[in-house]
N, CA, C and O of each residue as an XYZ file, in Angstrom:
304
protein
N       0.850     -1.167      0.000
C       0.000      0.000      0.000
C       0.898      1.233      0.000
O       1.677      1.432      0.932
N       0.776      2.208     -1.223
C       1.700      3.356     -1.171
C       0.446      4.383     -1.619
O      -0.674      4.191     -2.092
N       1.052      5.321     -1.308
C       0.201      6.770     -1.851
C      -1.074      7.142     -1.116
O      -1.263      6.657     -0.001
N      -1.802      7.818     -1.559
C      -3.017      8.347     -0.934
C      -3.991      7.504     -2.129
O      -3.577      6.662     -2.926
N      -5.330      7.986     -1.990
C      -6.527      7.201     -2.111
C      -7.113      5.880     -1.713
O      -6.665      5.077     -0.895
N      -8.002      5.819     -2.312
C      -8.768      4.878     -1.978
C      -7.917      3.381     -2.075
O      -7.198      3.081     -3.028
N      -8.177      2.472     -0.811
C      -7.165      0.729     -0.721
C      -8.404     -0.020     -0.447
O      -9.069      0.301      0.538
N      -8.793     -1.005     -1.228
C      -9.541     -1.907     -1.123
C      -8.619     -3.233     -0.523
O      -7.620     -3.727     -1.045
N      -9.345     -3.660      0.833
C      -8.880     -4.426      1.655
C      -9.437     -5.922      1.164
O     -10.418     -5.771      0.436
N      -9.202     -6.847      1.295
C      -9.300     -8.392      0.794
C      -9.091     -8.849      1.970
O      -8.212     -8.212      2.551
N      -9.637     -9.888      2.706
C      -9.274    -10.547      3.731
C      -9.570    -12.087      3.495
O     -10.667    -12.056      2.937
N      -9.253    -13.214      3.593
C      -8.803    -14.760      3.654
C      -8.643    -15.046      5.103
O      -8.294    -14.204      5.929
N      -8.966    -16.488      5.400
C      -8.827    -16.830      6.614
C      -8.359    -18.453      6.682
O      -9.224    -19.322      6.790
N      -7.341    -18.695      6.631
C      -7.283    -20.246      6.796
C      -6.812    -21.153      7.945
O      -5.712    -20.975      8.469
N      -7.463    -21.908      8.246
C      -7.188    -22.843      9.149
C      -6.140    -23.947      9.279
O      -5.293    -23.731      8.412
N      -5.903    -24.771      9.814
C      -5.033    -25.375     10.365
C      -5.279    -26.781      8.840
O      -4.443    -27.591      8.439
N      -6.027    -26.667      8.587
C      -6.203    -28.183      7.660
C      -6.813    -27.597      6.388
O      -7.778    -28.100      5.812
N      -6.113    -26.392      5.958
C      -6.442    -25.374      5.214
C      -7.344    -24.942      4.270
O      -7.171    -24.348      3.206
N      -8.930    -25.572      5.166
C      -9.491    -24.710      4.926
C      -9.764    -23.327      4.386
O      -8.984    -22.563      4.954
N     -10.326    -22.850      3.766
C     -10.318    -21.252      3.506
C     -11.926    -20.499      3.387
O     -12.940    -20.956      2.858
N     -11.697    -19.081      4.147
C     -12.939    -18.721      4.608
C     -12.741    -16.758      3.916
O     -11.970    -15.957      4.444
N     -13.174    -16.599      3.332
C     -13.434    -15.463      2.511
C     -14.480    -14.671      3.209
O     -15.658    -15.010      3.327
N     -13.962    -13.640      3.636
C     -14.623    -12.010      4.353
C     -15.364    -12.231      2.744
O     -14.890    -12.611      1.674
N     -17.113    -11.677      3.271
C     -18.368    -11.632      2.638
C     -18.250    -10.610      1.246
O     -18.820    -10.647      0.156
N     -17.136     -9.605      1.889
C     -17.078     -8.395      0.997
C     -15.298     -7.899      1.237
O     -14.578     -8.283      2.159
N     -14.972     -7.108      0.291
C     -14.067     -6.013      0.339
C     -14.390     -5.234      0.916
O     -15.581     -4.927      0.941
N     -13.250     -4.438      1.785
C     -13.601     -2.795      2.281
C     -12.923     -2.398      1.888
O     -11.880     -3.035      1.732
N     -13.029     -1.090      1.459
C     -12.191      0.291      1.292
C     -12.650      1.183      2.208
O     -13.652      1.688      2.714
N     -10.808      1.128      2.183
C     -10.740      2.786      3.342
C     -10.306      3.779      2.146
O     -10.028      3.218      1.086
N     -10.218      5.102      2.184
C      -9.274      5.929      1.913
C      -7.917      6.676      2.577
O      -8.072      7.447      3.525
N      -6.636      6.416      2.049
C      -5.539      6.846      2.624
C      -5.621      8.196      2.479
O      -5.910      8.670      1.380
N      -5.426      8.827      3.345
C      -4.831     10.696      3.826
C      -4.239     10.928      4.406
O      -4.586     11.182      5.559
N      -2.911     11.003      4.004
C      -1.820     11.607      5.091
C      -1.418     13.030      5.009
O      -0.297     13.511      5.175
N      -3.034     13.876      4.598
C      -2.081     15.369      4.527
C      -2.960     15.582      5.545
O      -4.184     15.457      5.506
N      -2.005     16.037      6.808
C      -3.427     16.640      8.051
C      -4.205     17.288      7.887
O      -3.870     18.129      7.052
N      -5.559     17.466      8.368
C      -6.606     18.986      8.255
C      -5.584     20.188      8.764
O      -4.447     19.957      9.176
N      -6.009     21.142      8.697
C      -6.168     22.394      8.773
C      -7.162     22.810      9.749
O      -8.004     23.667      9.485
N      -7.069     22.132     11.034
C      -8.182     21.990     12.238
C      -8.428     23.401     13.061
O      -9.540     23.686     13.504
N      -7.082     24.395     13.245
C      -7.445     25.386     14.237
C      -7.712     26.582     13.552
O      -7.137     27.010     12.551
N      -8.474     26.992     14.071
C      -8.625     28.317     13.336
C      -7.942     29.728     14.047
O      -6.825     29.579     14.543
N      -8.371     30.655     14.092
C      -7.719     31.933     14.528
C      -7.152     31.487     16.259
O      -7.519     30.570     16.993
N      -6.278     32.422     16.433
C      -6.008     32.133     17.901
C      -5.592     33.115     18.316
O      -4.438     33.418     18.014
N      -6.444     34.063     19.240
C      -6.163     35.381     19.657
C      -6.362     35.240     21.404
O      -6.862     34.429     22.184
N      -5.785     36.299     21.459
C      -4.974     36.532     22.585
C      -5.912     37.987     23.617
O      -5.278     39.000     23.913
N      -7.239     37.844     23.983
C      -8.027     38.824     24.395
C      -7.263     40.057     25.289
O      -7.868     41.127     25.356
N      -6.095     39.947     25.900
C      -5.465     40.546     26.897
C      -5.140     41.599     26.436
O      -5.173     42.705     26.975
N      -4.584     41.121     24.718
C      -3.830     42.412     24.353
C      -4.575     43.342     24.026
O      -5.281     43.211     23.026
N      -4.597     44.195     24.579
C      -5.922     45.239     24.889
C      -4.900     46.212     23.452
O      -5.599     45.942     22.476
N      -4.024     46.878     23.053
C      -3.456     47.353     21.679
C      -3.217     46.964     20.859
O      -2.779     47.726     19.998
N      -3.373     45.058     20.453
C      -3.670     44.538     19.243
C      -1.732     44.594     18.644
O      -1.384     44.363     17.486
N      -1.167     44.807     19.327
C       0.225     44.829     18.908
C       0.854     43.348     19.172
O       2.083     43.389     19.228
N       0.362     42.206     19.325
C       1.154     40.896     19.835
C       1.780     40.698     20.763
O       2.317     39.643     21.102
N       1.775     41.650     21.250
C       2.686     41.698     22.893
C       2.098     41.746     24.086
O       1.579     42.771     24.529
N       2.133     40.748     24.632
C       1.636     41.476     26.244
C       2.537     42.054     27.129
O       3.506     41.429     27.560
N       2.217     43.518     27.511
C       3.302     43.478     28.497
C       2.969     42.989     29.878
O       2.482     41.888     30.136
N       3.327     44.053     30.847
C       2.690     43.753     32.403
C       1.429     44.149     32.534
O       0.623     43.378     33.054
N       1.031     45.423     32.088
C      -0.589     46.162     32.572
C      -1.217     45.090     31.790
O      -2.332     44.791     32.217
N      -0.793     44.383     30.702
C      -2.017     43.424     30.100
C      -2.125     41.820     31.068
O      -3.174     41.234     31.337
N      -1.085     41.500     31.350
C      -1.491     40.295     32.083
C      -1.811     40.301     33.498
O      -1.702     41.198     34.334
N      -2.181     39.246     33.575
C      -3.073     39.394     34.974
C      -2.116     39.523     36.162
O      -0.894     39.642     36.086
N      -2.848     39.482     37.253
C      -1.663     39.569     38.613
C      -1.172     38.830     38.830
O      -0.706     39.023     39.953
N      -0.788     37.605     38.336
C      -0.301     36.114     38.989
C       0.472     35.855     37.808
O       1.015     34.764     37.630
N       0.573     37.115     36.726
C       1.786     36.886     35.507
C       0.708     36.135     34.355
O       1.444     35.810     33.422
N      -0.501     35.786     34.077
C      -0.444     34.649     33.490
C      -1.621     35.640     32.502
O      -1.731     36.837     32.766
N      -2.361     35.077     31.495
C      -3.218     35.400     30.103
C      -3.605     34.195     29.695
O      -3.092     33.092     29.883
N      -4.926     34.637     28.902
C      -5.680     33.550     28.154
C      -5.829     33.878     26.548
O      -5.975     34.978     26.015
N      -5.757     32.755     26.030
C      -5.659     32.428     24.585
C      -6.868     32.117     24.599
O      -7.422     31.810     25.655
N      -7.676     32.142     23.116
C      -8.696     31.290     22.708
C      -7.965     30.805     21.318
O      -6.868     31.179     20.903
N      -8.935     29.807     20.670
C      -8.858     29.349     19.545
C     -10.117     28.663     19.433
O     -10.888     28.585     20.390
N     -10.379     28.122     18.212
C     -11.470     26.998     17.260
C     -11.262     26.359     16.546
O     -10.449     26.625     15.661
N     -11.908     25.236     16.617
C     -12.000     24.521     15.406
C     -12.580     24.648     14.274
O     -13.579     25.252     14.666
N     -12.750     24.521     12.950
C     -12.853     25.078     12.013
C     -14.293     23.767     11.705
O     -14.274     22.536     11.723
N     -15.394     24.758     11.448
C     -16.372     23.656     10.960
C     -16.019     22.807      9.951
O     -15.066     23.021      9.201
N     -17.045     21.444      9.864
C     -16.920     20.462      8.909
C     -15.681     19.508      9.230
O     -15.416     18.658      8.381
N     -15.038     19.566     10.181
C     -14.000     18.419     10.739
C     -14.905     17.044     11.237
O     -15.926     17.019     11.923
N     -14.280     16.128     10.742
C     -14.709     14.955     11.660
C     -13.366     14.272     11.835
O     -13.275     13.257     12.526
């Protein structure tokens, strides 16, 4: 099995006194090895001037900030 698309699977089964027992059907999967494109924007609410930086007045008292992000509809 090389490349992407569609691999139709075959399966056989034999026994000890070699018998042979044939899966009812083929399956196909499809191969994809290019990842989604799952997250979408990822902003940073703190930065109150939109410049990418937080300094001190933007993060909280304990040093720390929150990110959001999403997932991008139509993923399964």
């Amino acid at each position: 099995m090389t490349g992407e698309g569609p691999v139709a699977i075959h399966a056989e089964a034999v026994d000890a006194q070699g018998n042979v027992d044939v899966a009812d059907a083929d399956v196909t999967v499809t191969v994809d090895t290019v990842p989604a494109d799952l997250i979408g924007a990822i902003t940073i609410p703190e930065d109150l001037n939109g410049d990418g930086i937080l300094n001190a007045d933007e993060l909280g008292t304990d040093g720390s900030f929150n990110a959001q992000s999403g997932i991008r509809t139509g993923c399964s």
